[in-house]
DSSP file (Angstrom, degrees, kcal/mol; ACC not computed):
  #  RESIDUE AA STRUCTURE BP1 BP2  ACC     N-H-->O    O-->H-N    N-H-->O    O-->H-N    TCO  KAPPA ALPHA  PHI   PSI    X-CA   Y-CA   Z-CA
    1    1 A X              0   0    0      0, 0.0    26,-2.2     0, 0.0     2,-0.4   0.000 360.0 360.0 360.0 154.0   10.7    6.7   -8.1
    2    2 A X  E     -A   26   0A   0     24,-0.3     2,-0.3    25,-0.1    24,-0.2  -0.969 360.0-159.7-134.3 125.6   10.7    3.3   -6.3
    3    3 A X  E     -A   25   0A   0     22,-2.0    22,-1.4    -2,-0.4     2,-0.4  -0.771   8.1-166.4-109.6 151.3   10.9    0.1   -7.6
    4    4 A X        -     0   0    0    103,-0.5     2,-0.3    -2,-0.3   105,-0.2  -0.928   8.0-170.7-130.2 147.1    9.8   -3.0   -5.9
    5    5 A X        -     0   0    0     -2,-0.4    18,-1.0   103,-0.2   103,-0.1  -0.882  11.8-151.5-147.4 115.4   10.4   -6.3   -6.6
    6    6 A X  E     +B   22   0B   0     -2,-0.3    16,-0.2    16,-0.2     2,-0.2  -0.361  17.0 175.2 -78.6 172.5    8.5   -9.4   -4.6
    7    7 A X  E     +B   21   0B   0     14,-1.2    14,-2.6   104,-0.0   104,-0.1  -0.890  42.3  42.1-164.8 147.4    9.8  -12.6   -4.1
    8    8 A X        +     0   0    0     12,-0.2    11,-0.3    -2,-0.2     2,-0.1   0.659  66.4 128.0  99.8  13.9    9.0  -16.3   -2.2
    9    9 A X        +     0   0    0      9,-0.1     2,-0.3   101,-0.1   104,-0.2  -0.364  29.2 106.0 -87.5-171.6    5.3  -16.7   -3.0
   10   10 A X  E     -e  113   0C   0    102,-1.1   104,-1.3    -2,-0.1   101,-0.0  -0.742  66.2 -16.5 126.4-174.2    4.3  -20.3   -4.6
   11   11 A X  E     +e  114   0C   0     -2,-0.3     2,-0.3   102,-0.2   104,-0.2  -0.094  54.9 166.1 -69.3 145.6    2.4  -23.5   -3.5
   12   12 A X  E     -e  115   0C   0    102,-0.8   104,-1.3     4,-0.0     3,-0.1  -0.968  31.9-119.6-142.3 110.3    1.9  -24.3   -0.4
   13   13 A X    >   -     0   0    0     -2,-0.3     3,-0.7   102,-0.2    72,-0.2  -0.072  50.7 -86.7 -44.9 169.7   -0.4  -27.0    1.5
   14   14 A X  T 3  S+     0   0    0    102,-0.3     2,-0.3     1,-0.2    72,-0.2  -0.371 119.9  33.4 -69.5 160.3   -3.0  -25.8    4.0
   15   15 A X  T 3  S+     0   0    0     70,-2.0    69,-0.6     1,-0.2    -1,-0.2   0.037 101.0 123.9 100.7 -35.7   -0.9  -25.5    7.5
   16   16 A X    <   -     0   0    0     -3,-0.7    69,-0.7    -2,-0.3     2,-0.5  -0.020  57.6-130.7 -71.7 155.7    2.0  -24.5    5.8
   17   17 A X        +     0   0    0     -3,-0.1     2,-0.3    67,-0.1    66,-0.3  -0.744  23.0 164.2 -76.9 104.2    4.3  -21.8    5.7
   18   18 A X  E     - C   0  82B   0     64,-1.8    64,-1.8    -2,-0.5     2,-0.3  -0.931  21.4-149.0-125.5 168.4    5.9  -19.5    2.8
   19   19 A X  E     - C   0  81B   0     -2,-0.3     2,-0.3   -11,-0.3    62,-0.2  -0.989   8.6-150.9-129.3 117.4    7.8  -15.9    3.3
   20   20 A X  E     - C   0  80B   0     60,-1.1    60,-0.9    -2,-0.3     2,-0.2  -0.574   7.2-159.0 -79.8 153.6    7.9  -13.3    1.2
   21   21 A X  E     -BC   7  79B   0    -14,-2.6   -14,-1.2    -2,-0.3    58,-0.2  -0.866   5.6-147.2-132.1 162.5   10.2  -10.7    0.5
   22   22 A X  E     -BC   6  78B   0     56,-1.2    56,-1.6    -2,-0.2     2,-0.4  -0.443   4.2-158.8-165.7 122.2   10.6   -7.5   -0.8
   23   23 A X  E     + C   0  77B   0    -18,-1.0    54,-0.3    54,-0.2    53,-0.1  -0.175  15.9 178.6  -9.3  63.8   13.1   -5.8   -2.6
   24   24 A X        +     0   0    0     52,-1.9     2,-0.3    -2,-0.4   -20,-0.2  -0.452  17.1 147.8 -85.6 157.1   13.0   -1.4   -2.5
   25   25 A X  E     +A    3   0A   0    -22,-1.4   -22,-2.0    52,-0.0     2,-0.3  -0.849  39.9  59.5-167.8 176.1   15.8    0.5   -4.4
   26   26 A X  E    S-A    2   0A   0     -2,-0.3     2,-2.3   -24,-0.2   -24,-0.3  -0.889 115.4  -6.7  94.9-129.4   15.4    3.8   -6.1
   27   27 A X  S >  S+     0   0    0    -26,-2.2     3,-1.9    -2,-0.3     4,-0.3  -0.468  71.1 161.5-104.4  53.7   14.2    7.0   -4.1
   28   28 A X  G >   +     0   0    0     -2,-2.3     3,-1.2     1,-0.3    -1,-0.2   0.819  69.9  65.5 -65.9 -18.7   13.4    5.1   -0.5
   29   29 A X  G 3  S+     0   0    0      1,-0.3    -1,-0.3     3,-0.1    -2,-0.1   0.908  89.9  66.8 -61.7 -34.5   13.5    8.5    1.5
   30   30 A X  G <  S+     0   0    0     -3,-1.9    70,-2.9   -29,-0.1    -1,-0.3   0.652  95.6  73.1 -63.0 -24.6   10.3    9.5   -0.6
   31   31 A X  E <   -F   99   0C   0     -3,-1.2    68,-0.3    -4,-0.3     3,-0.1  -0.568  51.6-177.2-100.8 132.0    8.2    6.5    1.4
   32   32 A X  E    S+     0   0C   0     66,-2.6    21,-1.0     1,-0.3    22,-0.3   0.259  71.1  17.6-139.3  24.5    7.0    6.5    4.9
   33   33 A X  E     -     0   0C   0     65,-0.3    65,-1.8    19,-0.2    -1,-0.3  -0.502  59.1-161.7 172.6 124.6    5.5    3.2    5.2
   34   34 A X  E     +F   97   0C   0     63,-0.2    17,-3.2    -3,-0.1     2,-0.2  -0.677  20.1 156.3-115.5 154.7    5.7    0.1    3.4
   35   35 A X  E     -FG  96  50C   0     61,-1.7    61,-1.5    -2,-0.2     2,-0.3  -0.841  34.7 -97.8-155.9-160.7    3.1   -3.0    3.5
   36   36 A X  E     -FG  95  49C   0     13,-2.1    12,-2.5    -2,-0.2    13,-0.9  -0.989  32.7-176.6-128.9 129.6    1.6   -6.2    1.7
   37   37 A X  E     -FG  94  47C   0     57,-2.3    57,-2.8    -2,-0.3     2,-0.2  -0.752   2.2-166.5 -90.3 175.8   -1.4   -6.4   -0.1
   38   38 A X  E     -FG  93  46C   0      8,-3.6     8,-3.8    -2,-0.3     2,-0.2  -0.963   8.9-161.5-145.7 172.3   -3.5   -9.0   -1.9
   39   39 A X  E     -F   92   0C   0     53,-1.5    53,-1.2    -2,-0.2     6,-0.1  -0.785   8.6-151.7-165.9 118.8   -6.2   -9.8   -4.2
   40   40 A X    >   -     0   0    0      4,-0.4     2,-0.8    51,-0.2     3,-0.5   0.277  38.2 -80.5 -14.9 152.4   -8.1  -12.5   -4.8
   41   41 A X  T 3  S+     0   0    0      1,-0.2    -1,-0.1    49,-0.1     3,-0.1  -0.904 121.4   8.5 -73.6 127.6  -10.0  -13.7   -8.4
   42   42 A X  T 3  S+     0   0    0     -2,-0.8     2,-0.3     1,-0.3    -1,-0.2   0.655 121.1  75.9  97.1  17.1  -12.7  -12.0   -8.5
   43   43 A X  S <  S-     0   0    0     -3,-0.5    -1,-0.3     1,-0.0     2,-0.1  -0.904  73.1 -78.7-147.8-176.0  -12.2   -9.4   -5.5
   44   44 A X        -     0   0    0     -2,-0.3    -4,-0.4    -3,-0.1     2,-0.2  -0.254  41.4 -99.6 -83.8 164.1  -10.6   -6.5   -4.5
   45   45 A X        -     0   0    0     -6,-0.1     2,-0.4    -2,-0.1    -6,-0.2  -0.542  44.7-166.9 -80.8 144.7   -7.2   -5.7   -3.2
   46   46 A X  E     -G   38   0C   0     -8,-3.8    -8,-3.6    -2,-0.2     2,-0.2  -0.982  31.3-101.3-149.6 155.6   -6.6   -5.4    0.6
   47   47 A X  E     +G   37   0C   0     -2,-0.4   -10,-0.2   -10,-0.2     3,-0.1  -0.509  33.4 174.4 -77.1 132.1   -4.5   -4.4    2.9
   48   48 A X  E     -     0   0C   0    -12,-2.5    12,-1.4     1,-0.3     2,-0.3   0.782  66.7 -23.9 -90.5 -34.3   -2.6   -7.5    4.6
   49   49 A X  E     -GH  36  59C   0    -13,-0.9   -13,-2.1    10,-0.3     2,-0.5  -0.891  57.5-161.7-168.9 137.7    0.2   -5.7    7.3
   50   50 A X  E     -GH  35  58C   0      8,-1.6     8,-1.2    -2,-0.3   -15,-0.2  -0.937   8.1-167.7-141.6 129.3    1.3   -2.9    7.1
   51   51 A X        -     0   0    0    -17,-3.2     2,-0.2    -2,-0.5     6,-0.2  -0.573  15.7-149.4 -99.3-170.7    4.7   -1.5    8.9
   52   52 A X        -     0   0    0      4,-0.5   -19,-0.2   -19,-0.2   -18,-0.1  -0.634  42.2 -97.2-125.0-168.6    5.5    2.8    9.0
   53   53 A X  S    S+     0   0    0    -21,-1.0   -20,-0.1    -2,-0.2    20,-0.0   0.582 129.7  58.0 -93.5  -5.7    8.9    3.9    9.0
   54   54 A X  S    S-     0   0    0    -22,-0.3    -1,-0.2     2,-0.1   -21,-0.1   0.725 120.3-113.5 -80.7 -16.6    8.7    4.3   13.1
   55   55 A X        +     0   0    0      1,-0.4     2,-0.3    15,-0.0    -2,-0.1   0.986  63.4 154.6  68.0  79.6    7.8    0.5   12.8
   56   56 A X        -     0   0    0     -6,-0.1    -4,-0.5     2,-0.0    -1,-0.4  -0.734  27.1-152.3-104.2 145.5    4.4    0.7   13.9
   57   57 A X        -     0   0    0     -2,-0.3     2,-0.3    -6,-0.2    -6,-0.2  -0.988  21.6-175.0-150.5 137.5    2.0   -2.2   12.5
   58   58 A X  E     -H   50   0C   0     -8,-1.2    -8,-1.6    -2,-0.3     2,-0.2  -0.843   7.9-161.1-124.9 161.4   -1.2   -3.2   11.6
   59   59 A X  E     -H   49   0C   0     -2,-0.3   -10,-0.3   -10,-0.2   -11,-0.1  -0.968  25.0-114.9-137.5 153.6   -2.6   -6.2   10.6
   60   60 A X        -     0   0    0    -12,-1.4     3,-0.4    -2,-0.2     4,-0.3  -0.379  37.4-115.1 -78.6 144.1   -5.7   -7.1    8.9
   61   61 A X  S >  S+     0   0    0      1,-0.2     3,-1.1     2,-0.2    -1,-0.1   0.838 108.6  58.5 -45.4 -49.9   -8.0   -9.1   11.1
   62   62 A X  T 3  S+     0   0    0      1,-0.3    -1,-0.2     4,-0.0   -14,-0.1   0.741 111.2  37.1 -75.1 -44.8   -7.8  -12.2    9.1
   63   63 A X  T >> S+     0   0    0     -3,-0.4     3,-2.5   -15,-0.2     4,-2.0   0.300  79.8 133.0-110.9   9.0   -4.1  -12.8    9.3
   64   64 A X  T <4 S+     0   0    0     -3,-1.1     4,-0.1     1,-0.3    -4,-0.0  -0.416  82.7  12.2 -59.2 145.2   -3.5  -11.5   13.1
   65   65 A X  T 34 S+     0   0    0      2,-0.4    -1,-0.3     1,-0.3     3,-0.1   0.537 125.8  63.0  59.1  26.3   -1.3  -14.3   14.8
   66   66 A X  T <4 S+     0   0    0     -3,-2.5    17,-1.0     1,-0.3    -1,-0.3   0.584  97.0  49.2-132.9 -28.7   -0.5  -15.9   11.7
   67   67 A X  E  <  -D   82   0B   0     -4,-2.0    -2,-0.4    15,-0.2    -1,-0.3  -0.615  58.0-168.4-112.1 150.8    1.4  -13.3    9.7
   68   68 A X  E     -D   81   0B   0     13,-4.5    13,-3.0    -2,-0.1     2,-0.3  -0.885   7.9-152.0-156.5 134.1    4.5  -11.0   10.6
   69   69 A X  E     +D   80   0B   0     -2,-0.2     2,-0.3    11,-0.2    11,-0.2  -0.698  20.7 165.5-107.2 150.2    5.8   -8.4    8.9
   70   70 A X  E     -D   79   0B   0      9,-1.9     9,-2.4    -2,-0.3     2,-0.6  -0.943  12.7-162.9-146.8 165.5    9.1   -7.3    9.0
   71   71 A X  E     -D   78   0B   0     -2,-0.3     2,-0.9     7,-0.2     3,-0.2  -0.819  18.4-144.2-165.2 159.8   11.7   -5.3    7.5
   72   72 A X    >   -     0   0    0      5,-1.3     3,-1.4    -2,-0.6     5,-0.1  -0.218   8.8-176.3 -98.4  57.9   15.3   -4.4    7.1
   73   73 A X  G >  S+     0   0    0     -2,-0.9     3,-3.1     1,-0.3    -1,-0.2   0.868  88.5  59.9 -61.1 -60.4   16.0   -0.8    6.7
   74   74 A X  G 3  S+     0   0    0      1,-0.3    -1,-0.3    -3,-0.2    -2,-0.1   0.646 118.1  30.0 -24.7 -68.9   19.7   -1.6    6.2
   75   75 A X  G <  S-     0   0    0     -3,-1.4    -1,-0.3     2,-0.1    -2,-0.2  -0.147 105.1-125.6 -77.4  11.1   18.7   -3.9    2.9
   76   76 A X    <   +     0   0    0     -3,-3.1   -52,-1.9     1,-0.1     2,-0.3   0.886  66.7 126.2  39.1  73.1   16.0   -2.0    2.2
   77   77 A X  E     -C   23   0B   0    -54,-0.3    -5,-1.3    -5,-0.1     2,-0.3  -0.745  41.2-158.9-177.1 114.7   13.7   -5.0    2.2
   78   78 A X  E     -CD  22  71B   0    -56,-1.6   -56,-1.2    -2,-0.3     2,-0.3  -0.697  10.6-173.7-113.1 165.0   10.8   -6.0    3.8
   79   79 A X  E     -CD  21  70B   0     -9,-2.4    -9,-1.9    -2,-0.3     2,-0.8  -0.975  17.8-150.0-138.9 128.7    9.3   -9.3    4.4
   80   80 A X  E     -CD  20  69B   0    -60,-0.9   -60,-1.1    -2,-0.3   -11,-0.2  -0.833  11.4-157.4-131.0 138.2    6.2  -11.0    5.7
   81   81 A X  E     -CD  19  68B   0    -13,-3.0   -13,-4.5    -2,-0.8   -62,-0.2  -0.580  16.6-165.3 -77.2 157.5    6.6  -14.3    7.2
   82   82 A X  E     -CD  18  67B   0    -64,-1.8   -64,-1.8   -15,-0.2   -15,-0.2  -0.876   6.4-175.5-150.0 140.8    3.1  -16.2    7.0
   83   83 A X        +     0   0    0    -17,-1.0   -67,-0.1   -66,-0.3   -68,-0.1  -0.390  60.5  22.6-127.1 172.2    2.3  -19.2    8.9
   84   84 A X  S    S-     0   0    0    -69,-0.6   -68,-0.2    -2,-0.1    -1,-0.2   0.710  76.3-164.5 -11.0  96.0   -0.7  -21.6    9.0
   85   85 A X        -     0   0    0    -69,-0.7   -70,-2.0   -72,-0.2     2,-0.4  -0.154   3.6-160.9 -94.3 162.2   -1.9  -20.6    5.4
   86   86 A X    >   -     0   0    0    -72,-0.2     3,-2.3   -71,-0.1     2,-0.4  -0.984  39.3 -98.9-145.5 137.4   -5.5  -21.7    4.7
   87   87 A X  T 3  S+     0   0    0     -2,-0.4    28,-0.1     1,-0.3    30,-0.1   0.402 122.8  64.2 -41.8   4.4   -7.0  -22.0    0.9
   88   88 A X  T 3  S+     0   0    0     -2,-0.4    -1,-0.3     1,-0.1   -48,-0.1   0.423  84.8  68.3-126.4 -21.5   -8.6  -18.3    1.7
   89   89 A X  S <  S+     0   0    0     -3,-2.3     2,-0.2    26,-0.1    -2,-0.2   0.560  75.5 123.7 -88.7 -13.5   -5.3  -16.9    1.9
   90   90 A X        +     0   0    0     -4,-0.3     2,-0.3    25,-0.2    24,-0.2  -0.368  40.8 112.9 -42.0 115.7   -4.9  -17.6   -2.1
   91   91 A X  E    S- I   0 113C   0     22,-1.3    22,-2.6    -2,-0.2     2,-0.3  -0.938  74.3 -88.9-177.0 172.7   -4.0  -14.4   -3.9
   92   92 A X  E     -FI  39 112C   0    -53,-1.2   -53,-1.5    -2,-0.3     2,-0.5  -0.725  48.8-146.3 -78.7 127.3   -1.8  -12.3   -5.7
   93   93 A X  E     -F   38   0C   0     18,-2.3     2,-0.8    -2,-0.3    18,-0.5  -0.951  12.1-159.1-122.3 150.9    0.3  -10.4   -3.0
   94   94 A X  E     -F   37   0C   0    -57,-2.8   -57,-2.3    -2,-0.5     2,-0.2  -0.783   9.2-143.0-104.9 118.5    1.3   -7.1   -3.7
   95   95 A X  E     +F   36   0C   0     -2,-0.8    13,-0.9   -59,-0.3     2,-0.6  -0.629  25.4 179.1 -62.9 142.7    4.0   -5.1   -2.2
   96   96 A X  E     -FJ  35 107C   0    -61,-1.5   -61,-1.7    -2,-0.2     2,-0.5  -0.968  20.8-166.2-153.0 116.0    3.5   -1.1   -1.6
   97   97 A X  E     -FJ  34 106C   0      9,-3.7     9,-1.9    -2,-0.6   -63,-0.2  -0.740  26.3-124.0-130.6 124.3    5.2    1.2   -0.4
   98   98 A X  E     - J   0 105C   0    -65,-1.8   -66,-2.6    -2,-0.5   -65,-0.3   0.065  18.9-121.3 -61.9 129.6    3.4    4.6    0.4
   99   99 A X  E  >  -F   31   0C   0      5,-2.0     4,-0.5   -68,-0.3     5,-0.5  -0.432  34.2-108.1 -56.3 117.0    4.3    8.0   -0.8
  100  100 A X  T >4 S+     0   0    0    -70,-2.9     3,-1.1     1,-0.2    -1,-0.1  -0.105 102.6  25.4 -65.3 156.8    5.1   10.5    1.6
  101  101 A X  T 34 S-     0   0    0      1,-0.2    -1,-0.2     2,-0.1    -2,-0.1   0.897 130.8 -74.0  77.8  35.1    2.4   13.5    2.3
  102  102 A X  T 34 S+     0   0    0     -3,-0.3    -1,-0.2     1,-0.2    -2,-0.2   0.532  91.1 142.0  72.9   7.5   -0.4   10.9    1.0
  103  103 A X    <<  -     0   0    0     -3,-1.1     2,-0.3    -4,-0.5    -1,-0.2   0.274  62.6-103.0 -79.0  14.6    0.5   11.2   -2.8
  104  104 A X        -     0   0    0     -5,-0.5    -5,-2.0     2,-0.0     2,-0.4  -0.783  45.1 -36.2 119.2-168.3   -0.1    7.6   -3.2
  105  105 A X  E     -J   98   0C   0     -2,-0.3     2,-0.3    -7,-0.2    -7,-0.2  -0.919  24.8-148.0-140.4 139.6    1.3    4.2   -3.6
  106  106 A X  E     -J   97   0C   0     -9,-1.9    -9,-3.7    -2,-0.4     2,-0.2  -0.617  32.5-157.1 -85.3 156.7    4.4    2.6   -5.3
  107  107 A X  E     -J   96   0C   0     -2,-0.3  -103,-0.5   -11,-0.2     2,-0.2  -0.830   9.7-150.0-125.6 156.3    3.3   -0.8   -6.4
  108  108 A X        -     0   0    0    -13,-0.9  -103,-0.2    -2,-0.2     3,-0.1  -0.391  38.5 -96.6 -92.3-159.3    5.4   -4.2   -7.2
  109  109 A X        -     0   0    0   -105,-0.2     2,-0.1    -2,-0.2   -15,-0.1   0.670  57.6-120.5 -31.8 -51.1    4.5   -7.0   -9.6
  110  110 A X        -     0   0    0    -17,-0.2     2,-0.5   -18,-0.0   -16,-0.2  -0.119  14.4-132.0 103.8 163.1    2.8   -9.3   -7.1
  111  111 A X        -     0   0    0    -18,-0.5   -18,-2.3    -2,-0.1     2,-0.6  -0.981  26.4-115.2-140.2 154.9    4.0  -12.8   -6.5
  112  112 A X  E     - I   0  92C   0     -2,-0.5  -102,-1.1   -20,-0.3     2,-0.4  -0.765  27.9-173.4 -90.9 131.1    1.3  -15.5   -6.5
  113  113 A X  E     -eI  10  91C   0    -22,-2.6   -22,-1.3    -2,-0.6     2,-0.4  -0.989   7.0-177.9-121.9 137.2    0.6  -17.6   -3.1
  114  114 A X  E     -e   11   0C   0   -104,-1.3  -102,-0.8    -2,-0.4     2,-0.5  -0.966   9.6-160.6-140.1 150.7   -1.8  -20.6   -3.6
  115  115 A X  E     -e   12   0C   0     -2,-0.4  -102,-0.2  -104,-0.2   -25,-0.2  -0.923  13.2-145.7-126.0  85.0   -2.7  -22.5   -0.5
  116  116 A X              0   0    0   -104,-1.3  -102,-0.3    -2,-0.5   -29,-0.1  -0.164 360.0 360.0 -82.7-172.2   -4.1  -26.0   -1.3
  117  117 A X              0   0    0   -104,-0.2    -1,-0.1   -31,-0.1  -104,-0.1   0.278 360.0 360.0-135.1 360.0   -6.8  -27.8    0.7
């Protein structure tokens, strides 16, 4: 098992900056790529960045050259910095980190980001 634990979301103006963090402990070998997701009210959850454990990266169109994910194998803790935040960027974001050999995803809590206008 792997527990995740987010941290650093909250209010924000548009332009503005927050960083998230997140916590792993428990079975980390089992995982072979960790990311952020989000979700909206009233929509579905999506992938925001995602790193692997060669630290290869994607990003979702939307957040390209404003978000950057990062992570700290030593501290087992990954992070994604985000920069000029926009009222569309309001969500829940979810931390994940994927199960090796496709089995799935471990999930955190979510931390709330809300971006006001």
């Amino acid at each position: 098992q792997v527990q995740l634990v987010e941290s650093g979301g909250g209010l924000v103006q548009t332009g503005g900056s927050l960083r998230l963090s997140c916590q792993a402990s428990g079975t980390i070998f089992s995982v072979n790529a960790m990311g952020w997701h989000r979700q909206a009210p009233g929509k579905e959850r999506e992938l925001v960045a995602r790193i692997t454990d060669g630290g290869v990266i994607n990003y979702a169109e939307f957040v390209k050259g404003r978000f950057t994910i990062s992570r700290d194998k030593d501290k087992d803790t990954m992070y994604l910095q985000m920069n000029s935040l926009e009222p569309e960027d309001t969500a829940v974001y979810y931390c994940a980190a994927e199960k090796i050999y496709g089995l799935g995803y471990y999930w955190g809590q979510g931390t709330q980001v809300t971006v006001s206008s």
